[in-house]
NUMI-662298 format. One record per residue (C-alpha): chain; x, y, z. Coordinates in Angstrom, 3 decimals. Example, Ala and Ser with C-alpha at 12.3 -4.5 7.8 and 13.67 -1.06 7.14 Angstrom:
("A", (12.300, -4.500, 7.800)) ("A", (13.670, -1.060, 7.140)) 
END
This chain:
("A", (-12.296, -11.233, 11.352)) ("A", (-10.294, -11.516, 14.442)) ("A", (-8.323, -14.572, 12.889)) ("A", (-7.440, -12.827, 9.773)) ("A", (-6.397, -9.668, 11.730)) ("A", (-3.926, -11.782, 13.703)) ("A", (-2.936, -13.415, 10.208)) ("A", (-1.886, -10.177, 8.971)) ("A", (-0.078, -9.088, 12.083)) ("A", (1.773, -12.069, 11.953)) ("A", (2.530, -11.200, 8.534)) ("A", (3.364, -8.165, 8.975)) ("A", (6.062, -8.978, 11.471)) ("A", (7.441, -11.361, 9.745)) ("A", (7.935, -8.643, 6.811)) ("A", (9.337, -6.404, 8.917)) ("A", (11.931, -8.562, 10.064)) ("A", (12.914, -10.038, 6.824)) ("A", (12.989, -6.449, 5.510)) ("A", (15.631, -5.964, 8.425)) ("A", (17.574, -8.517, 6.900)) ("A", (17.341, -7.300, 3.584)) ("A", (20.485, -8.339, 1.538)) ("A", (23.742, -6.842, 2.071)) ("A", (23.834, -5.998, -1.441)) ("A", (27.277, -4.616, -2.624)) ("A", (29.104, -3.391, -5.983)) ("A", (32.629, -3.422, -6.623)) ("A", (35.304, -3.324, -9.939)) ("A", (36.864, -6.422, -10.841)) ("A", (40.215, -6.802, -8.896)) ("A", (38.196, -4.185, -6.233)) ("A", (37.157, -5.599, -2.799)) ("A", (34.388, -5.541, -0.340)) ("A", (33.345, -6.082, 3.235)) ("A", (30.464, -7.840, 4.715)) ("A", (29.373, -9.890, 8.353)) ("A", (29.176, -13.129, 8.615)) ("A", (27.225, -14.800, 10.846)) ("A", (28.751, -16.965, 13.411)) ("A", (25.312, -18.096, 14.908)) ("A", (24.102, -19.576, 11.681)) ("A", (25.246, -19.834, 7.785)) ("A", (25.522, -16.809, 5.675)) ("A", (24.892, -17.347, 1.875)) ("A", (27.302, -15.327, -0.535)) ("A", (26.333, -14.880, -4.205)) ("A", (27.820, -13.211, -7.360)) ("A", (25.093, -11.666, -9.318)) ("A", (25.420, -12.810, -13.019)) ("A", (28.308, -14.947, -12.186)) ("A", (29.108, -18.065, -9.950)) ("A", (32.017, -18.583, -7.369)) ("A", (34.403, -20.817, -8.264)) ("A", (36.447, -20.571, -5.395)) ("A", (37.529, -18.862, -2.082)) ("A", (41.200, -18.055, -1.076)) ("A", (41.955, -17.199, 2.196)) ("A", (45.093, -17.995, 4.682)) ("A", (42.875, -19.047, 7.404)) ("A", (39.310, -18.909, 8.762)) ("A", (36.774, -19.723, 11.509)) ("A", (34.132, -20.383, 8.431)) ("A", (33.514, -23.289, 7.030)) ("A", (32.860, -22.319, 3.524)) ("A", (30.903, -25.097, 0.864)) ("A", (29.816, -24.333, -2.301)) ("A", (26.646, -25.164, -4.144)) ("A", (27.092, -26.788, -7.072)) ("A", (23.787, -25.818, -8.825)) ("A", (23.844, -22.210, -8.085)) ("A", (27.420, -21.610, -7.586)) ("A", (27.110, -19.960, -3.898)) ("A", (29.229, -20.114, -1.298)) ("A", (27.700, -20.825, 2.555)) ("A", (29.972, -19.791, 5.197)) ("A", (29.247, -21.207, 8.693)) ("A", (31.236, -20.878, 11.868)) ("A", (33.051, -23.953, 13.215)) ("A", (35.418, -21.955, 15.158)) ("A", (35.231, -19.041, 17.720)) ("A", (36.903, -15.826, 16.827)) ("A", (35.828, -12.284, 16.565)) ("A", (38.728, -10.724, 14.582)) ("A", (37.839, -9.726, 10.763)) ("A", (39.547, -12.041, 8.209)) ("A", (40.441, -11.289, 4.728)) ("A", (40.585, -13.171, 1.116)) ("A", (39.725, -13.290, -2.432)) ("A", (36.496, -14.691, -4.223)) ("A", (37.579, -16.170, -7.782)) ("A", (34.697, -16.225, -10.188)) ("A", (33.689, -18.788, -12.921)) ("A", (33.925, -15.956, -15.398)) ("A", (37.683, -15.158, -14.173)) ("A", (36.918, -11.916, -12.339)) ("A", (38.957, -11.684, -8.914)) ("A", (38.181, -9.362, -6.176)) ("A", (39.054, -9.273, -2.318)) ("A", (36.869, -9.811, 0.955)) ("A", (36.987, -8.406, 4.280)) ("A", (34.612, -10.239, 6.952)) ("A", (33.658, -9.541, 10.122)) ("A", (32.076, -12.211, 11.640)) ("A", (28.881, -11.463, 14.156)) ("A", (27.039, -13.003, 16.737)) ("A", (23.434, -13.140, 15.004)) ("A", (22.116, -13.779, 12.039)) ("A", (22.628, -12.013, 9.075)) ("A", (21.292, -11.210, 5.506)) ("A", (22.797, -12.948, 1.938)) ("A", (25.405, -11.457, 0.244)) ("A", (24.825, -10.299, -3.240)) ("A", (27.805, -9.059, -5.077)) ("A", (27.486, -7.202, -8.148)) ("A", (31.029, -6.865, -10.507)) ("A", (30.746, -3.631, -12.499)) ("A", (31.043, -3.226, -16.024)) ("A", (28.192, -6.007, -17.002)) ("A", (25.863, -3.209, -17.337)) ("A", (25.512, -0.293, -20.273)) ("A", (27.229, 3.010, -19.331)) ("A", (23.602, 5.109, -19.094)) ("A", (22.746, 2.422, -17.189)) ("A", (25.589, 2.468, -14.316)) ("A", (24.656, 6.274, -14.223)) ("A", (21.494, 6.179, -13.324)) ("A", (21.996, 3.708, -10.428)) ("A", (24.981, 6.048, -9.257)) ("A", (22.807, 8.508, -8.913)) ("A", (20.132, 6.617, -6.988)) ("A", (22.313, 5.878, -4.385)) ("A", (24.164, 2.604, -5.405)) ("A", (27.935, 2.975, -4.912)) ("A", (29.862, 0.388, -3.419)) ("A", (26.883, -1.485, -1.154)) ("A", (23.791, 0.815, 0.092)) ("A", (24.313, 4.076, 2.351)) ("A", (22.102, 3.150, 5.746)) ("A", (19.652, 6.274, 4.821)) ("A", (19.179, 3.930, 1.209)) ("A", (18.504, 1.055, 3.153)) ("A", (16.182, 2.233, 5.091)) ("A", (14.169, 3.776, 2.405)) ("A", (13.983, 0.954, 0.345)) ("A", (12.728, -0.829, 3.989)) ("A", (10.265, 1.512, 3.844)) ("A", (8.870, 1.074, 0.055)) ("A", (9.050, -2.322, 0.666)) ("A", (6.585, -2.314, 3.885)) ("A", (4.061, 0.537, 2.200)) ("A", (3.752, -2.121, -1.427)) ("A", (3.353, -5.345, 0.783)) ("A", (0.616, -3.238, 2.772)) ("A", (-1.201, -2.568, 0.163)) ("A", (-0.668, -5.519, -2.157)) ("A", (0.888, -8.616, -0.441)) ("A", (-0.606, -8.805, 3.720)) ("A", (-4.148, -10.373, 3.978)) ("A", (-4.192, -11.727, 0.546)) ("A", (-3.744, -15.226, -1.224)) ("A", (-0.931, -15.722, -3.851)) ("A", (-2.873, -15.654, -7.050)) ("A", (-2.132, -18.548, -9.576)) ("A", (-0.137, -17.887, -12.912)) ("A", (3.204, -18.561, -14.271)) ("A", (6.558, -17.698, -12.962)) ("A", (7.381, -14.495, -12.537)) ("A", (4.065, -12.827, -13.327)) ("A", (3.468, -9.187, -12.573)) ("A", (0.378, -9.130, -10.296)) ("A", (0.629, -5.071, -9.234)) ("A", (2.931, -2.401, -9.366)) ("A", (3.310, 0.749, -7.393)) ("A", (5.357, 3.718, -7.943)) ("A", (6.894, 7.233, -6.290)) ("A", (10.377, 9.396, -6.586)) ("A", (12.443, 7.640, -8.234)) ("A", (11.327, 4.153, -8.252)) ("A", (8.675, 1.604, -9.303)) ("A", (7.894, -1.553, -7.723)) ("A", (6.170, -4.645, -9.018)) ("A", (4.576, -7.572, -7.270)) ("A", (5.384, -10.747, -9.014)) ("A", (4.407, -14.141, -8.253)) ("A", (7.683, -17.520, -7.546)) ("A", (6.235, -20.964, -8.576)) ("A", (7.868, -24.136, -7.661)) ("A", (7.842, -26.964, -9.568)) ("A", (6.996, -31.393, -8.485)) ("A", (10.420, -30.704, -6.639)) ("A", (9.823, -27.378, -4.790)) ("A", (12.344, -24.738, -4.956)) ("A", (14.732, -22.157, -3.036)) ("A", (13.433, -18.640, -4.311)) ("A", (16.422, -16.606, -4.558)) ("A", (17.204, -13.064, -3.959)) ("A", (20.014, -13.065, -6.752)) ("A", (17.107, -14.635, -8.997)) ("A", (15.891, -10.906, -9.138)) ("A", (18.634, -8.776, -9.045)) ("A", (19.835, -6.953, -12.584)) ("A", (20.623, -3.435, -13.407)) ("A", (18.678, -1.145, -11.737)) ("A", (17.161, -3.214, -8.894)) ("A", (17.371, -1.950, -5.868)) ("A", (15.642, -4.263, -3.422)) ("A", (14.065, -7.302, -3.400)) ("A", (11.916, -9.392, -0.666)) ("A", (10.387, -13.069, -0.742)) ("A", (7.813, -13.794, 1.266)) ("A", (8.695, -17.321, 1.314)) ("A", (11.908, -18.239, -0.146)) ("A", (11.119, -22.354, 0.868)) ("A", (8.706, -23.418, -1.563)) ("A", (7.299, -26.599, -1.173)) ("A", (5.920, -28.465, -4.472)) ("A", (3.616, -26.545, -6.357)) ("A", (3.845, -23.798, -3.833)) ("A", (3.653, -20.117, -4.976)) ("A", (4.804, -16.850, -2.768)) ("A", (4.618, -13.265, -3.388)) ("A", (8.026, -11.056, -4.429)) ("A", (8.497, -7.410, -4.310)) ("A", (11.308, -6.397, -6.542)) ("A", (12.386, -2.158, -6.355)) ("A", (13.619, -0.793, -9.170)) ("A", (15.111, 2.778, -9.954)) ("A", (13.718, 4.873, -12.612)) 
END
């Protein structure tokens, strides 16, 4: 008993610091901008929901910035010292343009996930307007999804084995004001795999956590994915 206790203590602080770091998740119209940290203590991942980055333009940076081929990320890490914000554009794959302000920090820091507007169905931008979902999330958003996300893992994810099934199976949901949340299941393959917040994201998410986002072969973790209603 007093080993599993400790188990789920450990569990729950790791949850409650990856919750901490939930994504910077941010909206913006194409040609519109945004502004995020960067980490200068470690590498900060930046991704374009729906879309990959074909390239970066900037006049001049601290970062380091190398793009994944598979996923079409970009990783910025600090190879320089500097604390003054820096400015560019982000070109997608898909043609969209849209500026960047950065202000690089001394700790780590979340991913990035960018969403363009205009990929989803009028009704549909409306009703994540009205849930709070503007142009990134307000703080007292953030914390409230922090908050759903620490009440479903409580009851569904700390103390408990991932179950076995498929990719992406539903294994409980949970509901209140405004939102529903579902506990699905990541499987790796023979070669493991990098579970991905962006893997999640579509219209109407709000947050999502991983408990394990390094999967080794065959491994399995639990995801909690927030949507609005």
């Amino acid at each position: 008993m007093t080993r599993l206790i400790k188990g789920a203590l450990a569990v729950l602080f790791a949850l409650t610091a990856s919750v901490a770091l939930a994504a910077q998740v941010l909206r913006t119209d194409p040609d519109g901008s945004v502004g995020f940290n960067v980490s200068t203590t470690g590498v900060t991942r930046v991704s374009v929901v729906g879309d990959r980055i074909r390239r970066i333009v900037n006049d001049g940076s601290i970062f380091e910035m190398s793009n994944d081929e598979e996923t079409g990320d970009v990783f910025f890490r600090a190879v320089g010292e500097g604390t003054e914000s820096e400015t560019g554009y982000i070109v997608t794959e898909r043609g969209v343009t849209i500026g960047y302000t950065i202000q690089p920090v001394a700790r780590s820091v979340p991913p990035v996930l960018i969403t363009i507007n205009g990929q989803e169905a009028p009704e549909e931008e409306a009703a994540a307007a009205d849930f709070g979902a503007g142009v990134g999330f307000s703080d007292d958003v953030a914390l409230m999804m922090s908050e759903i996300v620490r009440e479903v893992a409580r009851e569904h994810v700390l103390g408990r084995d991932v179950p076995r099934g498929r990719d992406g199976r539903v294994v409980a949901r949970s509901s209140g004001d405004g939102w529903t949340a579902s506990v699905r299941i990541a499987v790796a393959g023979a070669e493991g795999r990098l579970v991905r917040e962006q893997d999640f994201y579509g219209t109407g998410v709000r947050a999502v956590w991983i408990a394990n986002p390094h999967l080794p072969a065959e491994g399995r973790t639990f995801v909690i994915v927030v949507e609005a209603n």
